[in-house]
SERO-4910 file (N, C-alpha, C, O; in steps of 0.05 Angstrom, whole numbers):
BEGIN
 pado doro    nc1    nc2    nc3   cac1   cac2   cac3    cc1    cc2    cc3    oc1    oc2    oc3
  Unk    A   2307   2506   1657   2289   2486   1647   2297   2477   1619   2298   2453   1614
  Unk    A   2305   2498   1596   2317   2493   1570   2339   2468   1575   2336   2446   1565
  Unk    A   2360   2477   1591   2382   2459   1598   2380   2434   1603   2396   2417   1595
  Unk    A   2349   2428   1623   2349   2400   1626   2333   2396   1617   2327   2375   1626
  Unk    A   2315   2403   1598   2306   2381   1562   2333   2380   1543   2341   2361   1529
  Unk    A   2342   2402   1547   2368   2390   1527   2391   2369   1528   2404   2360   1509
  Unk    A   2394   2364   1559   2403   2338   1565   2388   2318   1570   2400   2298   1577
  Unk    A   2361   2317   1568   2350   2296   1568   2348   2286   1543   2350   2262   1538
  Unk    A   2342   2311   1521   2334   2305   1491   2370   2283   1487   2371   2261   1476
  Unk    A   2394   2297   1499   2422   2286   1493   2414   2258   1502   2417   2239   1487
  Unk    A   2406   2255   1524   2408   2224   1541   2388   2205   1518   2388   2181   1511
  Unk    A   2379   2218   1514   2346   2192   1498   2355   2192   1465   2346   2173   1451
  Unk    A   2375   2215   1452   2393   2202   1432   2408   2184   1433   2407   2164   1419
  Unk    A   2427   2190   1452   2446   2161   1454   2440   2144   1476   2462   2138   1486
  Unk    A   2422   2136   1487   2412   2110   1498   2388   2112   1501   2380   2110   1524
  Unk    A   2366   2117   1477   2341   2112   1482   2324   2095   1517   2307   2101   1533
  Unk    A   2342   2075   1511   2334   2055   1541   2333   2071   1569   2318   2063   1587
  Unk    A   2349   2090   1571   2347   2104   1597   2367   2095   1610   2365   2100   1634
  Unk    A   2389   2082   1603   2410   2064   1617   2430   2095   1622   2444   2100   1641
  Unk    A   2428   2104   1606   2461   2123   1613   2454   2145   1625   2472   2158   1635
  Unk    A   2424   2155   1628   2411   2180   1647   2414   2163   1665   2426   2174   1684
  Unk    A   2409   2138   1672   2411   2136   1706   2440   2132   1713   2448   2134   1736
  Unk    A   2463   2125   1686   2482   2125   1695   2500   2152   1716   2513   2152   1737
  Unk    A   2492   2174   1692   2499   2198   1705   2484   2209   1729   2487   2231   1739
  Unk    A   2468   2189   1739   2455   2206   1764   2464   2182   1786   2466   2186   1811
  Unk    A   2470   2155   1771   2476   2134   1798   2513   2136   1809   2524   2138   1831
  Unk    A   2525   2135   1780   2555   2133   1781   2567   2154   1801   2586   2147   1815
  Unk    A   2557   2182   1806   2580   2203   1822   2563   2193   1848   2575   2195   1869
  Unk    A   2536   2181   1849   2527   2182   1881   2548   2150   1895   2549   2145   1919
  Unk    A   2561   2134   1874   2567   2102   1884   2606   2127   1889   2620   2133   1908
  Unk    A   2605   2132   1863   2635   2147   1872   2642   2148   1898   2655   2131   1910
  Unk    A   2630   2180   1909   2624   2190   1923   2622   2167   1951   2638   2168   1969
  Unk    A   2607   2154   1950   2601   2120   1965   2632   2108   1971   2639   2107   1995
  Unk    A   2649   2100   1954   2670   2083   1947   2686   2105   1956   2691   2100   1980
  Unk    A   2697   2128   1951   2714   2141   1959   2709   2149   1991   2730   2153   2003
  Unk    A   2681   2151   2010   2685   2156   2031   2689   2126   2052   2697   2125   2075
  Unk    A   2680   2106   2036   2684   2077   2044   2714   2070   2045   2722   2065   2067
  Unk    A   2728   2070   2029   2758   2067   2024   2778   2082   2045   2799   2075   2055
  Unk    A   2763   2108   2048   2780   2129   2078   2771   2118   2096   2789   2113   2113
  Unk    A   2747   2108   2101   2739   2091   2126   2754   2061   2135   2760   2052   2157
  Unk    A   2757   2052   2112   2767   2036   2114   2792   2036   2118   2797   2017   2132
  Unk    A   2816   2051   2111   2847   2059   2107   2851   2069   2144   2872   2063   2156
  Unk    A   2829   2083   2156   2828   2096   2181   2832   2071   2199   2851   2069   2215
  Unk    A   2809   2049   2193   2805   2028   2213   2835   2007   2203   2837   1986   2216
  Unk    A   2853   2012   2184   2865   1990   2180   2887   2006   2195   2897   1992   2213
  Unk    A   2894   2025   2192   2914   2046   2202   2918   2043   2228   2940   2036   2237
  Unk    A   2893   2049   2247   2886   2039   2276   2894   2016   2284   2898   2014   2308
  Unk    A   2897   1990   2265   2897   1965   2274   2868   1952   2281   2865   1935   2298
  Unk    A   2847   1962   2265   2821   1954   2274   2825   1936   2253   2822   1952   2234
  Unk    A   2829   1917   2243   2833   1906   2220   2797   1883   2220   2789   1882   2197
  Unk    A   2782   1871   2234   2763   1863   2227   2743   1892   2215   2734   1887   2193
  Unk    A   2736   1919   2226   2727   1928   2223   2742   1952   2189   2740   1972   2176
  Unk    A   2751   1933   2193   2776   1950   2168   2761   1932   2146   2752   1943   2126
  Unk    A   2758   1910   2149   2751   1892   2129   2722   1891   2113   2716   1884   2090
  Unk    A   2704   1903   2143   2672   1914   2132   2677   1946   2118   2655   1957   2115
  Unk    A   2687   1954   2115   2696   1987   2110   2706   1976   2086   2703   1993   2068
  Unk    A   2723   1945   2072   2737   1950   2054   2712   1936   2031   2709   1943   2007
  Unk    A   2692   1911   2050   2675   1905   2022   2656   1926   2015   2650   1927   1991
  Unk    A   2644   1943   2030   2632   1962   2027   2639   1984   2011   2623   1999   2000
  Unk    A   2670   1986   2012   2679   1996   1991   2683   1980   1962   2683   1992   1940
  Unk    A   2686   1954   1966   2688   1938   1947   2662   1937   1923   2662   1936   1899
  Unk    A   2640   1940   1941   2606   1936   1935   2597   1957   1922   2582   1954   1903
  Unk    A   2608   1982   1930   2604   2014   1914   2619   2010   1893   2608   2013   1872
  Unk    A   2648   2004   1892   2665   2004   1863   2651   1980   1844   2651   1981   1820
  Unk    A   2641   1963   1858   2626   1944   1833   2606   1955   1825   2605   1960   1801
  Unk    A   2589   1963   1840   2555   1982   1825   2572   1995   1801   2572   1987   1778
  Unk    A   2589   2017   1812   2601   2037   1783   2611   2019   1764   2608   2031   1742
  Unk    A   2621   1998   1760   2634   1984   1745   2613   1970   1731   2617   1960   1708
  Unk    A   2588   1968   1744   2563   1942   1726   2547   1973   1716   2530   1974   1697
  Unk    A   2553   1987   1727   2538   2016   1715   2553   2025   1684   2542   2027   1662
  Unk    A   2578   2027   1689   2598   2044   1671   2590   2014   1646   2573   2019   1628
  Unk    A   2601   1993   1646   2588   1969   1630   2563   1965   1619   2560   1950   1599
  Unk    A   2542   1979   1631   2514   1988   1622   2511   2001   1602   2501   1993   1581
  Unk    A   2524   2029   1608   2516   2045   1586   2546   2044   1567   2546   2053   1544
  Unk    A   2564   2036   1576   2587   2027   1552   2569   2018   1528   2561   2031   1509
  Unk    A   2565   1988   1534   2546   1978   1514   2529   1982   1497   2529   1971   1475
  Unk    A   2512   1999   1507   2486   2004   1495   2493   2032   1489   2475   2042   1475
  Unk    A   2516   2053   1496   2533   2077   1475   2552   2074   1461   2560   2092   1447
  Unk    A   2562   2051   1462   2590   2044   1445   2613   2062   1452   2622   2068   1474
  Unk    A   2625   2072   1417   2643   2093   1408   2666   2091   1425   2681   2071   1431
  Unk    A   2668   2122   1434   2691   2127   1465   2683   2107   1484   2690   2084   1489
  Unk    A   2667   2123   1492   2654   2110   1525   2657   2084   1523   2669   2075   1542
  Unk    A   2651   2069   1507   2650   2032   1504   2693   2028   1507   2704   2011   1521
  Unk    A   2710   2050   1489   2727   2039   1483   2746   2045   1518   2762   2033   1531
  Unk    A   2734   2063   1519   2738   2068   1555   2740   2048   1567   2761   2034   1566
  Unk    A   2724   2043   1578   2708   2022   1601   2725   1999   1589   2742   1989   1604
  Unk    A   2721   1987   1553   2730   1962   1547   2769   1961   1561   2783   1941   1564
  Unk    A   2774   1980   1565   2812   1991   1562   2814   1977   1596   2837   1978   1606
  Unk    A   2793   1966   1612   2806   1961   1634   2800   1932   1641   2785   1919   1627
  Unk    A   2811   1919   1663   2798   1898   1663   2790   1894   1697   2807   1893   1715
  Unk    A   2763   1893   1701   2756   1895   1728   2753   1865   1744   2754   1858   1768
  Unk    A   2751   1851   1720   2746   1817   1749   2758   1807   1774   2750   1789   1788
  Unk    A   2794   1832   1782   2795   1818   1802   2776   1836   1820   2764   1823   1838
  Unk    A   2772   1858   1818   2761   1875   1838   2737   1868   1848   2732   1868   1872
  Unk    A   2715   1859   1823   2686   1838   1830   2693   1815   1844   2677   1807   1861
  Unk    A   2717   1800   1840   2727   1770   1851   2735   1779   1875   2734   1761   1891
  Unk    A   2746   1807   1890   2742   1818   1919   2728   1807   1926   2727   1784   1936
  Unk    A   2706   1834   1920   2676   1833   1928   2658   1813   1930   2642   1812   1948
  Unk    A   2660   1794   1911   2651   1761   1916   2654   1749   1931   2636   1736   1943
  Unk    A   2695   1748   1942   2695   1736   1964   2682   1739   1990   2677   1720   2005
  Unk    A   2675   1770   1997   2667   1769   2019   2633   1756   2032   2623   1752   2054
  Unk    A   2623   1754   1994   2596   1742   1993   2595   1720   2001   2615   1705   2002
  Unk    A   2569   1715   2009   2571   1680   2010   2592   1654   2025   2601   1631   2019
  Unk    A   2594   1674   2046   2621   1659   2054   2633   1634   2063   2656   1624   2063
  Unk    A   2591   1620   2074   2598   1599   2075   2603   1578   2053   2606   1555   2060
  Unk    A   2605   1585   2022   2617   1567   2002   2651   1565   2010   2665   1545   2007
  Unk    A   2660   1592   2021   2689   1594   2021   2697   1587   2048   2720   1594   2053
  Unk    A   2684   1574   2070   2698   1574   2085   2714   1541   2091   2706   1522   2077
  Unk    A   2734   1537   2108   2759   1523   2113   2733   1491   2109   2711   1486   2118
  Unk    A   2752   1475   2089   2737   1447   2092   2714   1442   2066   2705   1420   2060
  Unk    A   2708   1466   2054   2691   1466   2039   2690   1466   2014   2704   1484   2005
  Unk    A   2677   1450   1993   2698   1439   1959   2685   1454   1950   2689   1452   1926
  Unk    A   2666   1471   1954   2654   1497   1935   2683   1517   1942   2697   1516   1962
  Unk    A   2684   1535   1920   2699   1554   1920   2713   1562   1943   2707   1583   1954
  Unk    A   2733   1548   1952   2747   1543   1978   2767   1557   1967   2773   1552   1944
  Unk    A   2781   1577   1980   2804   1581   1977   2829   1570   1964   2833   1548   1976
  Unk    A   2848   1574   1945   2859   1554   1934   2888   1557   1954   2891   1581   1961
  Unk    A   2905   1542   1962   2934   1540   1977   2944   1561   1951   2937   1565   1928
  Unk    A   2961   1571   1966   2993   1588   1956   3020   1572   1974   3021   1557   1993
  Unk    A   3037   1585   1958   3059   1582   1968   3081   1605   1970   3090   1621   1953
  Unk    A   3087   1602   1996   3109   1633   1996   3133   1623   2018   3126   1614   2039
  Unk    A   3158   1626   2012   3179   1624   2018   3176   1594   2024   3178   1587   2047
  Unk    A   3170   1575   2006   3169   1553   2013   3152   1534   2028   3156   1510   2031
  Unk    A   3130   1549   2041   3117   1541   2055   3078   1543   2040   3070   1563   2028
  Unk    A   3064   1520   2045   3046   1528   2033   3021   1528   2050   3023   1517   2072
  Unk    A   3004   1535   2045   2987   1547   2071   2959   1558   2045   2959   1561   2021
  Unk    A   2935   1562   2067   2915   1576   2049   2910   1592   2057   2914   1594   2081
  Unk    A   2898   1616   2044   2895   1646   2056   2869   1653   2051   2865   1662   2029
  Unk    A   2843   1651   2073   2815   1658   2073   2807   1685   2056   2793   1687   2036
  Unk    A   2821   1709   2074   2833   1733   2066   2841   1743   2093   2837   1737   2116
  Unk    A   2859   1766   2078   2870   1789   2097   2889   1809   2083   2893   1808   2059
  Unk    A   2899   1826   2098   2904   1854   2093   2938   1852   2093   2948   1848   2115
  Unk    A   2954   1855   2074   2979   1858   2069   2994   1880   2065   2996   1896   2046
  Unk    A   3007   1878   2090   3012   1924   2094   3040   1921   2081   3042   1944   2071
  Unk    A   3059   1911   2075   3081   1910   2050   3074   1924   2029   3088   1942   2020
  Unk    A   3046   1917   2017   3042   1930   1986   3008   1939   1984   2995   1942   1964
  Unk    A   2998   1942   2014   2970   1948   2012   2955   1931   1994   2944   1939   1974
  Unk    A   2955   1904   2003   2943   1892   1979   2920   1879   2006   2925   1882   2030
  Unk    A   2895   1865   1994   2873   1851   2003   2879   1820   1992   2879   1814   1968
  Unk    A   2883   1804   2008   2892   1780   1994   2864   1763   1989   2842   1773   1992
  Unk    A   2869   1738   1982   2837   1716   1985   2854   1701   1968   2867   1706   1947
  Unk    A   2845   1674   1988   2857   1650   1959   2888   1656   1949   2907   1660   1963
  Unk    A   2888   1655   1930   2909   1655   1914   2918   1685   1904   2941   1691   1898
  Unk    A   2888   1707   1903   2893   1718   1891   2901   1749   1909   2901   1746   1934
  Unk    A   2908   1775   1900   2917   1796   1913   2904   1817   1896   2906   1817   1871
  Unk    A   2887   1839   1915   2880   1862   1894   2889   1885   1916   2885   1888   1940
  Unk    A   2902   1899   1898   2908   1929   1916   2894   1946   1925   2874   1952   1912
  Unk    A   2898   1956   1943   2867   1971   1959   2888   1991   1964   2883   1996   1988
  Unk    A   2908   2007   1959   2918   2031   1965   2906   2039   1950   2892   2029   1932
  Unk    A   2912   2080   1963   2902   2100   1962   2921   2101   1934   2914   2122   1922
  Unk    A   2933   2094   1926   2942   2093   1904   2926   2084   1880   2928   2094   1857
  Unk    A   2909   2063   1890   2897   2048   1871   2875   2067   1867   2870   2074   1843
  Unk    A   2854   2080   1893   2832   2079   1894   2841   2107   1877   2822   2117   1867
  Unk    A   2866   2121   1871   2860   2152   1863   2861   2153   1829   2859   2171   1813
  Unk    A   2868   2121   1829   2872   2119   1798   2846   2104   1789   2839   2107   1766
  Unk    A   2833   2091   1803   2805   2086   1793   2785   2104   1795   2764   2098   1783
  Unk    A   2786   2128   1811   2774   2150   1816   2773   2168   1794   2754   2181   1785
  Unk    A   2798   2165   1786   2812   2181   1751   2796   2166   1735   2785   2178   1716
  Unk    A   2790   2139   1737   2777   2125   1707   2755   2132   1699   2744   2135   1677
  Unk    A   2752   2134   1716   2715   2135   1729   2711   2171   1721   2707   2176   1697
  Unk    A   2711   2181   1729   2713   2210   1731   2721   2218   1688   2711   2235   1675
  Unk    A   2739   2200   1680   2748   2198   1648   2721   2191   1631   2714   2204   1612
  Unk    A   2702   2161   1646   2680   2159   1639   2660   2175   1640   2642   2172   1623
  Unk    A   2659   2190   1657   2637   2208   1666   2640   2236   1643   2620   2248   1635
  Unk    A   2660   2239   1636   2672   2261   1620   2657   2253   1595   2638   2266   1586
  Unk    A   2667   2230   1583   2661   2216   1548   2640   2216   1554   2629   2233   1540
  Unk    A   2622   2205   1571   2580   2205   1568   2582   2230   1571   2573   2236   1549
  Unk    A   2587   2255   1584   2579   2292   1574   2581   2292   1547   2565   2293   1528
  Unk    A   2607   2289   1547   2614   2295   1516   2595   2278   1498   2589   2292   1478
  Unk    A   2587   2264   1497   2573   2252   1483   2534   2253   1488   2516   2247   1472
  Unk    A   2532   2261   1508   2504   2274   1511   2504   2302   1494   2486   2308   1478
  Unk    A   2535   2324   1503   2524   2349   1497   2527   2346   1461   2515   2362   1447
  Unk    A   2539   2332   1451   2545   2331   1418   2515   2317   1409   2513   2317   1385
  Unk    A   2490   2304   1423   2474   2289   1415   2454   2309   1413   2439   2312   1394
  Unk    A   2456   2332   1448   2433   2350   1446   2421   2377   1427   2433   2397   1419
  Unk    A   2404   2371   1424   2398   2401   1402   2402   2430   1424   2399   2432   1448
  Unk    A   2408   2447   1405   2412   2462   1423   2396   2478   1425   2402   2493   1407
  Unk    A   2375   2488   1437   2341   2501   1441   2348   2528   1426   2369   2541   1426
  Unk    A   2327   2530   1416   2307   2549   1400   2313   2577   1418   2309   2581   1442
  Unk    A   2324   2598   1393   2329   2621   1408   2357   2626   1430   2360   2642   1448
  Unk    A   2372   2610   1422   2405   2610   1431   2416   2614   1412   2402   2613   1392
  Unk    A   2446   2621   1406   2454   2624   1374   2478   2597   1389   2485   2589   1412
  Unk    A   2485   2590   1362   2498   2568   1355   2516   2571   1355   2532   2554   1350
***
């Protein structure tokens, strides 16, 4: 019981608002989310299920954004490390995924809302709605390419997991340490 007033007393020093206690209780459950989404997804692309590869990949896409509008939450409103963390990456293509698969009828073929833009590759130019590029494990859309290897997902797993570290560290340096422990 001592332990968890003393991380609570830590959480309500450095984010009064309550933003970074729910961080540490939301971020490992979306992790946890995104990492078993991403094997689901890697399984069905592996198989050749590739439509059902694609619901496995925004769902994975949808969990890595929560942690990302989470980790941005309490960046902000903790600063210091944790802010210089989070600030050290840059996430928009990964949300610009996850967007695409939103709303699709803005993006679909014919349509001057956020239509896919043409590329060009080996000379030929063509537009790409999305799909799955097994050369370099990438998720294409439009113009643009975000990597969806297990490569990627084990190094955003690392980021994440780096963040999670700096908010301890920075809860347990905030908390008093209870009455009748020695120091």
């Amino acid at each position: 019981m001592r332990e968890l007033l003393r991380r609570f007393s830590g959480f309500q020093t450095v984010d009064p608002s309550g933003a970074a206690g729910d961080v540490s209780r939301w971020v490992p459950r979306y992790r946890s989310a995104a990492e078993q989404r991403h094997a689901a997804f890697m399984a069905r692309w592996s198989a050749g299920e590739h439509d059902s590869a694609l619901v496995e990949l925004h769902f994975f896409l949808t969990a890595a954004c929560r942690i990302v509008a989470f980790m941005k939450m309490a960046a902000d409103r903790m600063g210091g490390e944790v802010k210089s963390h989070v600030d050290s990456r840059d996430f928009s293509l990964l949300k610009d995924a996850r967007n695409h698969f939103e709303h699709v009828e803005d993006r679909l073929y014919g349509s001057g809302r956020n239509r896919p833009q043409p590329i060009t590759e080996g000379g030929a130019t063509r537009t790409v709605h999305f799909g799955l590029r097994a050369a370099d494990q990438h998720f294409t859309f439009g113009d643009k390419a975000l990597d969806v290897s297990p490569t990627f997902l084990a190094e955003f797993l690392s980021f994440v997991d780096g963040f999670l570290e700096l908010v301890d560290a920075a809860v347990e340096a905030a908390a008093p340490i209870p009455a009748g422990r020695p120091s």
